[in-house]
N, C-alpha and C positions, 0 to 999 in steps of 0.2 A: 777701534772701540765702536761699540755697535751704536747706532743713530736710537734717541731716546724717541718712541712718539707719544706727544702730550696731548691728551685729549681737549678739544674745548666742551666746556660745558653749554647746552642747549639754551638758546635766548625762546624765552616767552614770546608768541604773537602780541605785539605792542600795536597800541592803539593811536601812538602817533608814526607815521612813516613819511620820510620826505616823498615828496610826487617830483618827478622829473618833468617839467611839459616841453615841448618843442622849442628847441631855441630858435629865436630871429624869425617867430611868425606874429602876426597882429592880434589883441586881445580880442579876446571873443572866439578863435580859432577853435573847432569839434574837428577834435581826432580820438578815434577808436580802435581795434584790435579787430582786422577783420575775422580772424580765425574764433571770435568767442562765439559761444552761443549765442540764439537769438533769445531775447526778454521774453518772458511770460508777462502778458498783460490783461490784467482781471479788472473787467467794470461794476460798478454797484450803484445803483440811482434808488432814492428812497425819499419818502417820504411820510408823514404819521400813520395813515395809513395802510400803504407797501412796503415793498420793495423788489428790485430784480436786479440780478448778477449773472455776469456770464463771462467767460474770455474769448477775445478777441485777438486777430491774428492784423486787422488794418485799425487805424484810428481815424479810417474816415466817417467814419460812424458817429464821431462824438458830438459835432455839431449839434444832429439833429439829437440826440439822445439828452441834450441838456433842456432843450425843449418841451421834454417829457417829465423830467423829475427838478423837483427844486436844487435838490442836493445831489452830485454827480461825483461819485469817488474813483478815482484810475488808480491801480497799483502795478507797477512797473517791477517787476522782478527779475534780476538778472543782470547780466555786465552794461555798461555802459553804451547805448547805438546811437552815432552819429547821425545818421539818417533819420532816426525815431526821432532826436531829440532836432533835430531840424526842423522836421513836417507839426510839432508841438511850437517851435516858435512861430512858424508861419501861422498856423489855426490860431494860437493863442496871442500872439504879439507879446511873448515872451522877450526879455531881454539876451543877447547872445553871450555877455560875460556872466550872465544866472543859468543859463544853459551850459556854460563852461564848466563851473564850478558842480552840478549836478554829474558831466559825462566824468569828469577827473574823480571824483570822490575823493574821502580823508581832506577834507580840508576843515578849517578850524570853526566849531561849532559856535553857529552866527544869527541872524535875524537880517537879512536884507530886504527894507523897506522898496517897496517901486511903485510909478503911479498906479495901478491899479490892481496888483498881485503882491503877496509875498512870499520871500523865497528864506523858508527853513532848514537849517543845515544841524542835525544831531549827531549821538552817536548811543548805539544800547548797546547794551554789554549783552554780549549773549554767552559767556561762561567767563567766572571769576577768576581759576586759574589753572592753566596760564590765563591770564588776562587776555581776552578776544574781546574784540568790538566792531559794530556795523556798524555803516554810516547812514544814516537813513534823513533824504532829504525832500522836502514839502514845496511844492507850489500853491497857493492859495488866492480864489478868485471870488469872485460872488459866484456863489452856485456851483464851485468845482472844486476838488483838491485832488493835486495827482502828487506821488510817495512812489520816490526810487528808493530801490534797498540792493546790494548785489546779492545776497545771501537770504535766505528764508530770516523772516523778522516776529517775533513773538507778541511784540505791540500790536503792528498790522493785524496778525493773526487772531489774538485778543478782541480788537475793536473793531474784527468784522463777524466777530459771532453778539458784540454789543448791536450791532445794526440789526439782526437778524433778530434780534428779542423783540417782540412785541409791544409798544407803549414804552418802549424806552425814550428816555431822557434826549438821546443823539438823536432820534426819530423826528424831534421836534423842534431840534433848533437846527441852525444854519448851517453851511460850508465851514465858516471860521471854527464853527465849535468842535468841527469833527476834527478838524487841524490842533487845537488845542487838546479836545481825549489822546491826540498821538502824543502826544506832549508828555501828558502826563503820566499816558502805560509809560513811557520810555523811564520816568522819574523814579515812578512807582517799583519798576526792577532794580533802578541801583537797590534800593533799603534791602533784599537778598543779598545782596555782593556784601553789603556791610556788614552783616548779619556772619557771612563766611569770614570777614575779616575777624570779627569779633570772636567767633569760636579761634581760627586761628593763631589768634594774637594769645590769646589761654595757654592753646598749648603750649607757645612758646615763651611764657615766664613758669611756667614747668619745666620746660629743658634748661632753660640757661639756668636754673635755679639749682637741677638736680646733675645734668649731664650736658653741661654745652660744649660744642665743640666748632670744627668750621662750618661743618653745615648750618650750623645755628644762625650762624653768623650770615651767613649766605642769604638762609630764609628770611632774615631781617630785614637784609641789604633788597631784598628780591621784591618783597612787601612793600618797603619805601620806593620802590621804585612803579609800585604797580599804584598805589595811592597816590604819587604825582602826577600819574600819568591820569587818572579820572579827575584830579581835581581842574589838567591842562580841559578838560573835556567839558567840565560843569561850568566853571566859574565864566568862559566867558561865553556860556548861553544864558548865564544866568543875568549879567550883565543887560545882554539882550532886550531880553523878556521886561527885565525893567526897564528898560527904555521905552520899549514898545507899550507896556501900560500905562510911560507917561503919556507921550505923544499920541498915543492912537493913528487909527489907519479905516481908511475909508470901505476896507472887506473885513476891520473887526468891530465889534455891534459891544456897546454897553455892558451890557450883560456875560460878555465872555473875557472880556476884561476883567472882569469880579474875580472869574474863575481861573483866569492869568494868574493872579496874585496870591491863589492858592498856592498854585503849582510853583509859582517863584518862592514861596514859604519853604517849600518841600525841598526845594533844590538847597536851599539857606542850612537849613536840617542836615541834609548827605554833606555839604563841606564843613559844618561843624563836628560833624562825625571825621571825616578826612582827617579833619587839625589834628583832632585829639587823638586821633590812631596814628598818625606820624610823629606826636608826643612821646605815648607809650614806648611806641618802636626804639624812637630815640634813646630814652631810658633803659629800655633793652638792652641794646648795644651799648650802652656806657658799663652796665652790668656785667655781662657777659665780658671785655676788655677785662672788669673791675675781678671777674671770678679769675681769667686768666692769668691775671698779674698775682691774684695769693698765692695762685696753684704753684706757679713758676717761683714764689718768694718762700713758698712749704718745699720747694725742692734744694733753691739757694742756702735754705736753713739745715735741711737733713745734712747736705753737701759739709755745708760750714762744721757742720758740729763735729763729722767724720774727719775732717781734716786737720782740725783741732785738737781733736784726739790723736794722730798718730805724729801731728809734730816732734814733741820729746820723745814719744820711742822710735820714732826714723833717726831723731841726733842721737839719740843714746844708742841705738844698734850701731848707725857709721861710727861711733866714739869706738865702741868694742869692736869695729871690724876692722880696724887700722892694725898693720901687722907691726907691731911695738914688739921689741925683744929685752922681756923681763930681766935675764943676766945679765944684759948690758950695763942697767943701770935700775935702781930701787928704786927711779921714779917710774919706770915704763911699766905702766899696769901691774901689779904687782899682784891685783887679785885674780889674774889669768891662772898662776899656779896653785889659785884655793880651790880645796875639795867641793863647798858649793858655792864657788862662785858663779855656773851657768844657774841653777835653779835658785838663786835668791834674784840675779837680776831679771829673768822672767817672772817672778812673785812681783819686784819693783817695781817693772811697768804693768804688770796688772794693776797693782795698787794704784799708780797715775790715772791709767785709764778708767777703771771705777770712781776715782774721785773727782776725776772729770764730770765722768755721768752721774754723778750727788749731786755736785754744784748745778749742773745744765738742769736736773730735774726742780732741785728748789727753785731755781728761777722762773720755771716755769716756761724753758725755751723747749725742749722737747717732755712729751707724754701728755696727758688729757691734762687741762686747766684746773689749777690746784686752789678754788673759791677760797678754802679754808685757809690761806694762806693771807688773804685779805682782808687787812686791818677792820674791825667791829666796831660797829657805830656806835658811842656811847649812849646811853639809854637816857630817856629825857629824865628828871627828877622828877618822882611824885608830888602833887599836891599833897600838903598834909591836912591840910587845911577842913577838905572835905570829911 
């Protein structure tokens, strides 16, 4: 017999992946992939009045470079470099399990508070489906923010042509607040992805309604699973954020606070949208099961009816196919020697069988719904009165 081969069906890039890290080394430990590329590393110092950008190949530069602008932005793009993220602890007295957590990426999006920095860990959805996501994580100092991303980042990208406007808003305020604009590009792209779920959740109370089948079913199963996996994403930066705007921190400023609890609104917003789209789903699938089971009960029924009908004429053909010998005896079939004995007993069981299908039709178990068949409501009695 020949070997069946079953195809698997293709997993979406998911948003959570476990990370493997080295076993039996001490926390804090940077290990990288020497074979990757090296980061692209883009600077940007600005203030109300300027600004200048450039990329850079060493980060010895940066010292003096903070010197010059209030607000000092690094953008780090590319796989993770041990040695980069080394010579950044040393100049910054960065923490090394916050540098851990940066070289690994995918870890769970966080707020970690330090004395004198914070270390933000997100994630943007850069295409809905399949479900893709970067990890895009923030260091935040007085006067500096540097943003690792492995992949080209839409936010970043975004909120440096916000810098590049003239008189803008980010021109004038601080390091934290440009840490916060990433914040909230990143927020501001879910409501897309939702938007996508929301045309596709449409389509699919069209299909289960009109043509469901497994796929249907799949696309459901596929959807709940892509909508858990953003909620594993928001909920607990959202969490975060609220913390951080009770407590406060000595690189966030009054004022961006304010604008914190926008942004935490916002995220409140996209998992209320989550729920209720994991609701629908839900319902979906109860539907879809609920259309499968009539279909299959409209076939039980065809089936039944077919079968019901040819009971008495399978006993009454075996009756007349038993080889009984009339001259033996005037009980043994006696109507085998009548002239029409075969054509009256084929008229006989037509007649069964038609008045099978009378009864089945009054009832109302096979052919279109017989309304008129349904007892009439009697009619209320006039007022005579009037």
């Amino acid at each position: 017999m020949a070997k069946r081969h079953i195809r698997k069906p293709k997993r979406p890039h998911r948003a959570y992946r476990p990370h493997h890290h080295h076993l039996g080394v001490a926390p804090g430990a940077l290990f990288d992939d020497p074979d990757a590329p090296l980061p692209v590393i883009s600077i940007m110092g600005y203030n109300e009045d300027g600004y200048e950008e450039e990329l850079i190949s060493e980060i010895e530069s940066l010292p003096s470079l903070l010197t010059q602008w209030p607000v000092v932005w690094v953008d780090v793009q590319g796989p993770g470099s041990a040695p980069l993220m080394r010579r950044l602890g040393e100049l910054f007295d960065f923490h090394r399990l916050a540098l851990e957590d940066v070289l690994h990426g995918h870890q769970t999006p966080k707020i970690e508070p330090y004395e004198d920095f914070l270390l933000i860990v997100a994630n943007e959805v850069s295409q809905p489906h399949p479900l893709h996501t970067t990890p895009l994580c923030l260091f935040v100092k007085q006067g500096l923010v540097l943003t690792f991303h492995p992949e080209a980042s839409k936010a970043v990208d975004t909120l440096r042509d916000h810098v590049r406007v003239p008189r803008g808003r980010v021109r004038f305020m601080g390091a934290d607040f440009l840490a916060y604009a990433v914040l909230d590009l990143v927020v501001d792209f879910y409501y897309p992805v939702m938007d996508h779920f929301s045309d596709t959740i449409e389509l699919l109370e069209a299909e289960v309604i009109e043509t469901a089948s497994t796929h249907t079913a799949a696309s459901i199963h596929e959807m709940k699973q892509d909508l858990l996996a953003l909620r594993r994403l928001i909920s607990p930066l959202r969490e975060s954020i609220n913390t951080l705007i009770r407590d406060g921190h000595p690189v966030l400023t009054d004022a961006t606070r304010v604008f914190l609890r926008d942004c935490h609104d916002h995220m409140v917003h996209v998992l209320e949208f989550i729920e209720s789209y994991r609701e629908i789903l839900g319902g979906l699938l109860d539907i879809y099961l609920s259309s499968v089971s009539n279909r299959m009960n409209e076939v039980m029924r065809v089936l039944t009816v077919i079968s019901t009908i040819f009971i008495p004429l399978t006993f009454l053909a075996g009756l007349y196919g038993m080889n009984f010998d009339a001259s033996a005896s005037p009980w043994n079939m006696p109507e085998l020697h009548s002239y029409w004995g075969y054509p009256a007993l084929m008229l006989f069981l037509a007649c069964i069988a038609g008045g099978q299908l009378f009864f089945f039709w009054r009832k109302g178990w096979i052919g279109p719904q017989r309304h008129h068949m349904l007892p009439k409501r009697e009619e209320e009695p006039k007022d005579d009165a009037r």
